[in-house]
N, C-alpha and C positions, 0 to 999 in steps of 0.2 A: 438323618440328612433331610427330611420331609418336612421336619418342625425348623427347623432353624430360622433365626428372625434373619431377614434380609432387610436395608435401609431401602426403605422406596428409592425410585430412580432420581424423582423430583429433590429427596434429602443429596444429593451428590451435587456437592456445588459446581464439579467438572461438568456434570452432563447438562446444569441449569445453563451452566455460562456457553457450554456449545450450541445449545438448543436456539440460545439468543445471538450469539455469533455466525451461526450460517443462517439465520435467517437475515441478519441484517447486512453479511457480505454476499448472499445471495442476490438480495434485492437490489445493490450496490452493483454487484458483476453485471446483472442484467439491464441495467440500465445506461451504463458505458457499452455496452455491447449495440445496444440504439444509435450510437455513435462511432460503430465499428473500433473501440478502443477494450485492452484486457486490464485487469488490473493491474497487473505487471506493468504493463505500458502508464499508466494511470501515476503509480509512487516511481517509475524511472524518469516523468516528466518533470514529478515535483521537486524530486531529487535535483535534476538541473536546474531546475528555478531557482531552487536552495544557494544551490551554487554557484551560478553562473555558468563555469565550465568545469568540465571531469574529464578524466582519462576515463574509458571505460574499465580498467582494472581496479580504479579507483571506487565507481559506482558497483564495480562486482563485490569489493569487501565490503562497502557499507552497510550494501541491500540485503547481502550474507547470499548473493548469488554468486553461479559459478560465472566464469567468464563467457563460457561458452554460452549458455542463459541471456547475458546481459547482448552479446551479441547478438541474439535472433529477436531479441525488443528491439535495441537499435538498428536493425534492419527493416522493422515495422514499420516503426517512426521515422526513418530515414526514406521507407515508399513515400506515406503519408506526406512526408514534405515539412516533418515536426521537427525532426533534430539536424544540423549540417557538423559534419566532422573537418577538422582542420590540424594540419600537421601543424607539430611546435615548432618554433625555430631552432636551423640548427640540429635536428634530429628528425629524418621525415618518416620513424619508424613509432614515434609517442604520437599519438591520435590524441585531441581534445574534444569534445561534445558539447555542444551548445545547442537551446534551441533557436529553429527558426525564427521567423515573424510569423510564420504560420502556426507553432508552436506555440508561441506566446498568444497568439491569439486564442487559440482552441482552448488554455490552459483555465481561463475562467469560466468559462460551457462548462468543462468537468469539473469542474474547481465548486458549481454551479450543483450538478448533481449531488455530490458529495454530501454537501451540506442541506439538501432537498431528504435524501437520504437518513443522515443525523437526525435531522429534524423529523423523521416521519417517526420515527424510533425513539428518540429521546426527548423529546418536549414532554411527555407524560411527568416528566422531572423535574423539580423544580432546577435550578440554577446552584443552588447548597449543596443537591443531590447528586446534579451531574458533577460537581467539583470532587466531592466524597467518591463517590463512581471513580473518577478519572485519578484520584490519590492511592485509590484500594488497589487498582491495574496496575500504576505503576511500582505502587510497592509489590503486589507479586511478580512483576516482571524481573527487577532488581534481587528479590528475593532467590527467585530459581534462574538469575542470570539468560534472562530471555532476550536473546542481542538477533534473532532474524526477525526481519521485514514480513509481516505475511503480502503475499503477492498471488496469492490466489483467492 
């Protein structure tokens, strides 16, 4: 058992890609946190950007959260002043989500960071590289059917 070869930790393309992953959504959480926002709140704003309007059960299957989850964001964001909820017509029991003007406003600050973020991390790459980078993720994604949102 003494002799056995073991693959350095560094050979583990898992532990390369984590070791660069929480450093770079580390830096990311802390920095929206400068602006009292989580990252959770962060992909449920873009989300509605995206969209316009959501149901939040809607937002809860995209982001692969529970509903209960998507609730306690949109309670954040609904102190904050970011999201306003409004019944459908016709059924005042279907809630739709939209952001604010406060929302939209806030959305490129973070929006802001993000890419402050990317860039402190990935400029070392060229433009070929981050393309190749960004083709190899989505093919492992695809590959091992990787459908949640990270949000932490």
């Amino acid at each position: 058992m003494g002799n056995q070869q073991l693959t350095p930790l560094e050979g583990h393309l898992g532990y390369c890609l984590r070791r660069v992953s929480n450093a770079v959504s580390g830096t990311f959480a802390r920095a929206l946190q400068e602006k009292q926002t989580s990252v959770a709140e962060w992909v449920l704003l873009r989300e509605l950007h995206e969209r316009g309007q959501a149901a939040p059960g809607e937002l809860a299957d995209s982001l692969g959260l529970t509903r209960g989850a998507v609730s306690k964001i949109v309670d954040k964001l609904d102190a904050k002043g970011w999201v306003q909820t409004e019944a459908k017509e016709h059924d005042s029991r279907f809630r739709l989500l939209s952001l604010t003007r406060a929302g939209r406003r806030n959305l490129p600050i973070l929006a802001e960071i993000a890419d402050r973020n990317d860039a402190g991390y990935f400029d070392c790459l060229s433009a070929k590289e981050k393309n190749t980078l960004r083709e190899l993720l989505a093919k492992l994604t695809d590959h091992n059917r990787i459908h949640d949102v990270p949000t932490e």
